[in-house]
C-alpha positions as CSV (number, residue, x, y, z in Angstrom):
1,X,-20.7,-24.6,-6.7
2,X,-17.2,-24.8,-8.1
3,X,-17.4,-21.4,-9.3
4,X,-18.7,-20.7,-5.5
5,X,-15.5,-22.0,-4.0
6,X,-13.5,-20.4,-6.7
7,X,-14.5,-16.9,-5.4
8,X,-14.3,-18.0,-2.1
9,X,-11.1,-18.8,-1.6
10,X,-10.1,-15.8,-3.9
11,X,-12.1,-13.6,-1.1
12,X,-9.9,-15.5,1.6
13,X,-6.8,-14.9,-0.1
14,X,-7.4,-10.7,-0.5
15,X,-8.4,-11.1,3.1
16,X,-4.6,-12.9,4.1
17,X,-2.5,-10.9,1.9
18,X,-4.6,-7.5,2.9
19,X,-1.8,-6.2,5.6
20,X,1.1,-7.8,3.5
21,X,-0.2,-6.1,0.6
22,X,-0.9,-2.7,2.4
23,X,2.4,-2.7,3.9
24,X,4.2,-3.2,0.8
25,X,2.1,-0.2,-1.2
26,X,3.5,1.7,1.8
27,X,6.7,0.5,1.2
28,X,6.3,1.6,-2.7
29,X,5.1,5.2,-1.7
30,X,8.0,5.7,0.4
31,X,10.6,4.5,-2.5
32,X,8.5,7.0,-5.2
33,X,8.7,9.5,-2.4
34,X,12.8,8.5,-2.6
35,X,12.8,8.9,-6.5
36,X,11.3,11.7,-6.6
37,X,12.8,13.7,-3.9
38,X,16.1,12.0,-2.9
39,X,19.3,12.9,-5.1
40,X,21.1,10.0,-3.0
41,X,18.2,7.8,-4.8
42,X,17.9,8.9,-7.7
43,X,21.9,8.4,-8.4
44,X,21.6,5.0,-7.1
45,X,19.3,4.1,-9.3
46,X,21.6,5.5,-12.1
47,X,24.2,3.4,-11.0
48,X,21.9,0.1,-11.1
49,X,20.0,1.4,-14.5
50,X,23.8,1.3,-16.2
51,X,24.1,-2.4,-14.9
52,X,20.9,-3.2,-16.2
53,X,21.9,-2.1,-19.7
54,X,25.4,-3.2,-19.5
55,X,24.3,-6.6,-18.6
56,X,21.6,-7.0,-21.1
57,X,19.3,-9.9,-20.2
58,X,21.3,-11.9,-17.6
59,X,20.3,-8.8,-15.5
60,X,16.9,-10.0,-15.2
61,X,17.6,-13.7,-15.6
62,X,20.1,-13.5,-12.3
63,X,17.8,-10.6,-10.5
64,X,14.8,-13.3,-10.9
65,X,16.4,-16.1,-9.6
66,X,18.0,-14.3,-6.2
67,X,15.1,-12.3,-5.3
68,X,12.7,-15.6,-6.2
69,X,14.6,-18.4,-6.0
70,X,17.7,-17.8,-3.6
71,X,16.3,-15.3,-0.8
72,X,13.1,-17.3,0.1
73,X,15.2,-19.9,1.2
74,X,18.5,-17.8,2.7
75,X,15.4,-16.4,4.7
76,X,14.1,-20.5,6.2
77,X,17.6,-21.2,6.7
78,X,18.4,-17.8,9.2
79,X,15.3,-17.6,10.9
80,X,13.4,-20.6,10.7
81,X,15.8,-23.8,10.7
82,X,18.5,-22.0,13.2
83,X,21.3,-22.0,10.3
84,X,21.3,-25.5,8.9
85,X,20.7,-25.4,5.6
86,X,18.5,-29.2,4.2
87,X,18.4,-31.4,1.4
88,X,14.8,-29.0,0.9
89,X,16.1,-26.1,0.8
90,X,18.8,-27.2,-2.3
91,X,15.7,-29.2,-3.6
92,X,13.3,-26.2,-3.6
93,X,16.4,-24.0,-4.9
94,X,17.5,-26.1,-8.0
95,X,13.5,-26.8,-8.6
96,X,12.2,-23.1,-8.9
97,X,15.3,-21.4,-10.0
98,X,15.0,-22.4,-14.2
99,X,11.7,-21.3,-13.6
100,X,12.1,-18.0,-12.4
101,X,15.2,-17.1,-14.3
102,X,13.1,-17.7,-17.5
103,X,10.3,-15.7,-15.7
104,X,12.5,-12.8,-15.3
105,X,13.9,-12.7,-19.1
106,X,9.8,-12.7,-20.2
107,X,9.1,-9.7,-18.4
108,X,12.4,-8.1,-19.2
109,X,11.2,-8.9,-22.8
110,X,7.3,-7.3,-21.8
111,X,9.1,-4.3,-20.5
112,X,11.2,-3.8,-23.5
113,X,7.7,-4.5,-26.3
114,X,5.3,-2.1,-23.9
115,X,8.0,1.0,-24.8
116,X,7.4,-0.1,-28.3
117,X,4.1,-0.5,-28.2
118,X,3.1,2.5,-25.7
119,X,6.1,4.6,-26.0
120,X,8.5,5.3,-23.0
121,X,6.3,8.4,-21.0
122,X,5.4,8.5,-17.5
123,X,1.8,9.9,-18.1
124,X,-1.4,8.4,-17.2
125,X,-2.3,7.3,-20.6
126,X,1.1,5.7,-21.3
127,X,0.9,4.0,-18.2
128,X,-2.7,3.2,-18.3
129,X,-2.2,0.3,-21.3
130,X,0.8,-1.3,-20.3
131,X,-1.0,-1.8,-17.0
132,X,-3.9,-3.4,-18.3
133,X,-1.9,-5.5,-20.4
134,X,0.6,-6.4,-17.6
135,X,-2.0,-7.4,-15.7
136,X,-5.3,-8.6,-17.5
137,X,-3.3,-10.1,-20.2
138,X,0.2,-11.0,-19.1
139,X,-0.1,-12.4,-15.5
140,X,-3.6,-14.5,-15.7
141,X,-2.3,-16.2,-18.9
142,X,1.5,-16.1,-18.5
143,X,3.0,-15.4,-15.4
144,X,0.1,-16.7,-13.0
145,X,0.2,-20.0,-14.8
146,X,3.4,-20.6,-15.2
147,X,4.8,-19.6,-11.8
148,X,1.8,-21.4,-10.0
149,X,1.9,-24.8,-12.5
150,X,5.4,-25.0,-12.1
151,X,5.8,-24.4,-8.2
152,X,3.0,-26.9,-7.9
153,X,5.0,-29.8,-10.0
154,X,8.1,-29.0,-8.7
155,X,6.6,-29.9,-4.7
156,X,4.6,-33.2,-6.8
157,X,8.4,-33.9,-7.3
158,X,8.1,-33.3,-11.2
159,X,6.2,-36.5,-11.5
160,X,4.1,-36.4,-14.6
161,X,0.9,-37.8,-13.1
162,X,0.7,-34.0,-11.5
163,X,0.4,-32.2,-14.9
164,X,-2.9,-33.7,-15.4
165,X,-4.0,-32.1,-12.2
166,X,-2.3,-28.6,-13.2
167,X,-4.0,-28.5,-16.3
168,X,-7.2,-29.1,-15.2
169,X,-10.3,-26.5,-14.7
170,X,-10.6,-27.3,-11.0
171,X,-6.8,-26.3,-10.4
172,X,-7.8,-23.0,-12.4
173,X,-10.4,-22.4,-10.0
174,X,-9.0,-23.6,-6.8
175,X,-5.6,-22.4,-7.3
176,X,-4.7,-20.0,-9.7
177,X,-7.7,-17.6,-9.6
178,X,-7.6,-16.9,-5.9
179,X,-3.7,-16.1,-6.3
180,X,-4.3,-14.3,-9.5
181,X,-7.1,-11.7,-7.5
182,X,-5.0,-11.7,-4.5
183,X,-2.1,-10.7,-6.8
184,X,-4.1,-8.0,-8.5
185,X,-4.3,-5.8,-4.8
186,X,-0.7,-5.6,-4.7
187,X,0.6,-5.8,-8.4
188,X,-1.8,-3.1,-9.8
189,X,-0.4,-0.4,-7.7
190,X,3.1,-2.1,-8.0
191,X,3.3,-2.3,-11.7
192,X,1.7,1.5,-11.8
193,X,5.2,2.1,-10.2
194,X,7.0,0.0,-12.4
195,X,5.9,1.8,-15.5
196,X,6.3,5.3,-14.0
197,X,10.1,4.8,-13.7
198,X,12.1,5.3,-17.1
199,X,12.5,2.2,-18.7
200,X,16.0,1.2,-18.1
201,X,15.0,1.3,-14.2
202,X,11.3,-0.4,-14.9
203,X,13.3,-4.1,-14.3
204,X,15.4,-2.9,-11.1
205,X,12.2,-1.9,-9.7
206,X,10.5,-4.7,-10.4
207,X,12.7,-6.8,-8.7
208,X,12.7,-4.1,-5.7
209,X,8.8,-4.7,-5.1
210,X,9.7,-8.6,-5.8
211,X,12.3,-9.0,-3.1
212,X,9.5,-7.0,-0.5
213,X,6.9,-9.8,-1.6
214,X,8.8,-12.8,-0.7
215,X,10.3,-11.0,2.3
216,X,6.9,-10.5,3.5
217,X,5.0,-13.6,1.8
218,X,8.1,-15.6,2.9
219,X,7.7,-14.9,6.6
220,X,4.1,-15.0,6.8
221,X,3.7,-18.7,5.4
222,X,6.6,-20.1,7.4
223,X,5.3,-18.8,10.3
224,X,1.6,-19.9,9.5
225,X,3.3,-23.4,8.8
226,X,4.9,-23.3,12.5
227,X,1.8,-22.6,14.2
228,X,-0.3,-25.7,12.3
229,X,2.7,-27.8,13.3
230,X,2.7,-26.5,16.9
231,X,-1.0,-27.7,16.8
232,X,-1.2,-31.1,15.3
């Protein structure tokens, strides 16, 4: 029955994030479409590729944190508490922010071993591998975990009696697998992208498609949140 629910609520959540997720592939077509036939693009991205290098790993350390941890709640604080910035918006700030800078030097790192591994092409069997490693390997027993765990023990207040929930099989099912195939509608055909740019631009563009997600994930749950408060 577990297992049941597990599917479930992973059904539910493709269901939710369907239009977010269809939206933002449109979004990504129309920025490949920019790439590929926009010289104003493409020598943007030059110019963002040289700070990526020049920077070395506090690019994707910093990136992480303000498209994760900063814009989420710059966006409660303009459209959804009026201006005034809480005690819960600094909490939530100083609680995901290690989190997601360390999130974004890991995948700068996975970026950097898949060119090693796979070599630095944009065909289809170059990008085939680093996708399924990105995302069969990677995100269920990395990313998914991590960012899930920690986001769930950081709103338990970090108190320790949490982490036995976190690392239990139930929270597996009930939490993390639903956002892990939910995830896989939008990230498949995001990360495709990702690995099609040359690799001093895979990071940038990463953090592109990030910034989309909590824009659109961001809006979507505050407003959900209004409407069950409205109702109660």
């Amino acid at each position: 029955m577990k297992f049941r629910s597990a599917l479930r609520r992973a059904r539910d959540a493709v269901r939710e994030n369907a239009i977010p997720g269809l939206f933002l592939q449109a979004l990504m077509l129309g920025f490949l479409g920019l790439y590929l036939w926009s010289d104003g693009m493409r020598h943007f991205l030059e110019h963002v590729a040289r700070l990526k290098q020049g920077s070395g790993f506090a690019f994707g350390i910093l990136s992480y944190v303000i498209a994760a941890a900063v814009l989420p709640e710059v966006l409660r604080v303009i459209f959804f508490q009026r201006g005034r910035v809480t005690w819960k918006n600094v909490r939530n700030f100083l609680g995901a922010a290690p989190m997601w800078g360390a999130m974004g030097l890991i995948v700068d790192l996975l970026y950097r071993l898949q060119a090693v591994w796979f070599g630095s092409g944009s065909d289809f069997w170059t990008i085939l591998p680093k996708v399924l490693v990105d995302q069969f390997l990677f995100s269920p027993f990395i990313s998914v975990p991590v960012i899930v765990g920690w986001l769930e023990w950081r709103d338990a207040g970090f108190h320790a009696g949490a982490l036995r929930e976190i690392f239990s099989l139930e929270f597996v099912g009930t939490r993390m697998f639903p956002i892990m195939v939910a995830g896989w509608c939008v990230w498949i055909p995001g990360v495709s992208l990702v690995y099609f740019m040359p690799s001093p631009l895979q990071l940038p563009v990463a953090v592109i498609i990030q910034i989309f997600w909590v824009l659109l994930i961001t809006t979507l749950s505050e407003r959900k949140a209004a409407v069950v408060q409205a109702l109660t």
